[in-house]
N, C-alpha and C positions, 0 to 999 in steps of 0.2 A: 746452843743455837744449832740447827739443823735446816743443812744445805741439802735439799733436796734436783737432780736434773736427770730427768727417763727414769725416773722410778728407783735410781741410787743415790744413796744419800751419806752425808760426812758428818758428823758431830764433833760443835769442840764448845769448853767452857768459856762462857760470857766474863767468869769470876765476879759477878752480883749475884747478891743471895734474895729471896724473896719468902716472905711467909706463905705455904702451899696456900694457904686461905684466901689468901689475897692474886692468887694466880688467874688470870683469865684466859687458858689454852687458846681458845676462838682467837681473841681480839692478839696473841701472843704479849700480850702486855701484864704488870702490875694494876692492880686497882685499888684504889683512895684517893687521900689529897695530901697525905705525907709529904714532906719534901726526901725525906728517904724514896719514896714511890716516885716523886716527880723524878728523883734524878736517874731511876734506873730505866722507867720509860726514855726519858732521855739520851739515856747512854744506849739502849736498843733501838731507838729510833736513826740515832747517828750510824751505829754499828750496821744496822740493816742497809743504814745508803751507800756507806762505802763498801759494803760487800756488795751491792747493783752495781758502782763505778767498776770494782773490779772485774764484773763479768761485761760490762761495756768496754775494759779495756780489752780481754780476752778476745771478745766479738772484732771489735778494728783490728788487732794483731791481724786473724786469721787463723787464732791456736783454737786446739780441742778444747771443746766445752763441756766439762763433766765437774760435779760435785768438790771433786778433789782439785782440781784445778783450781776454781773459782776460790775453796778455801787454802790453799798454797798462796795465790795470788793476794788477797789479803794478809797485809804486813805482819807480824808477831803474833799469829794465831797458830797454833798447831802445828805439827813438824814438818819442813820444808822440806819441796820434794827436789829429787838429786837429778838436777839435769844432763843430759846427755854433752851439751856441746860445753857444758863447764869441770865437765870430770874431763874431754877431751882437752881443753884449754889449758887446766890445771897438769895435764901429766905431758903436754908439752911443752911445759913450760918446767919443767923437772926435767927433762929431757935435753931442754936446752943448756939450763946449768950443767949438766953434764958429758956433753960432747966434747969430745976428746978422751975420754978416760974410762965411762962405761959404755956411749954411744958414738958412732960415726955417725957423721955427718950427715952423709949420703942417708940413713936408716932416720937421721931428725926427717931430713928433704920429706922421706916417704910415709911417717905421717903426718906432717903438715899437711902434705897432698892425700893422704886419706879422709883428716877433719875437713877439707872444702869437698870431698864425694859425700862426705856423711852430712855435711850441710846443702846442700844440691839434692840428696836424697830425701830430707827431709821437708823441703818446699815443695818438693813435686812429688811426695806421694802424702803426705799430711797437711800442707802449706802452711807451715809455719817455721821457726826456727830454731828449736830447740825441743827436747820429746821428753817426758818424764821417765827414768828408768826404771821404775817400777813398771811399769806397763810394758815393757819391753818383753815380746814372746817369744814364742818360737817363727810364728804368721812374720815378725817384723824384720827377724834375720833373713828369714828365705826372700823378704819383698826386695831386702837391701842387698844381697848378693843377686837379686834377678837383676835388681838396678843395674849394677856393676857391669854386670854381661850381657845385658840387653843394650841400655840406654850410655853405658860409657863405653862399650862394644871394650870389652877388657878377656882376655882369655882365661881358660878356667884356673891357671896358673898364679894368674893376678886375684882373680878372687880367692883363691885360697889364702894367698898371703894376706890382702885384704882382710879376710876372716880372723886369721889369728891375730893380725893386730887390735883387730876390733875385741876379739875374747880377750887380747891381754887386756886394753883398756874398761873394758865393763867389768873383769874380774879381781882388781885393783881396789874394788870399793873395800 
């Protein structure tokens, strides 16, 4: 199956097999009157709905709408992508177990309080709630320390530490 949106597109396997002879590219369907054929039109018929629900759910979130999305968003298809605010989630939460012994306290406090700037940063320059880390550039560091120091009026001091807590967490994977 191939997810096509702006001209980029995702491919993953359906796992139905089809006789090339019986392939109808145009129609994207099997052709005959097998019940083998019925059931794989079937099963592409159903597959193509819920990959439209998914990109209707994407549309109400407010999230980026590109190929890979849409096919992430669909449940057990293809390798799921590594969300920003669940890698932050997960290594706060290692963090917490660990306070007292490898982390202060104080140092949990400051990124807890960096995950709500990196959540605050992500509604108001992408509106949505969470970012794909693959897609993560160079363009989205520089936007997210502008953030810091424009919109949470933070000195360059803070954004710097800011930074490297964010590099520890993105480099973690």
């Amino acid at each position: 199956m191939r997810i096509t949106v702006e001209s980029k597109r995702t491919e993953f396997t359906t796992e139905r097999e089809c006789e090339p002879s019986r392939w109808n590219a145009v129609a994207g369907r099997a052709t005959g009157e097998k019940e083998t054929v019925k059931s794989v039109n079937a099963y592409l018929g159903n597959l193509e709905q819920q990959l439209l629900d998914a990109h209707a759910a994407l549309v109400r979130d407010g999230a980026s709408i590109t190929a890979v999305t849409i096919k992430n968003k669909f449940p057990d298809v293809g390798s799921k992508q590594l969300l920003l605010m669940a890698v932050f989630a997960d290594h706060i939460e290692r963090m917490m177990a660990l306070v007292g012994q490898e982390w202060a306290f104080g140092t949990f406090n400051r990124y807890k309080e960096h995950e709500h700037h990196s959540t605050a940063f992500l509604k108001v320059r992408f509106k949505t709630t969470d970012f794909d880390i693959s897609r993560m550039n160079f363009a989205f560091i520089a936007d997210h320390e502008f953030y810091l120091s424009s919109i949470r009026k933070m000195g360059n001091n803070a954004v710097v530490k800011h930074r490297k807590m964010f590099h520890q967490i993105a480099t973690r994977l």
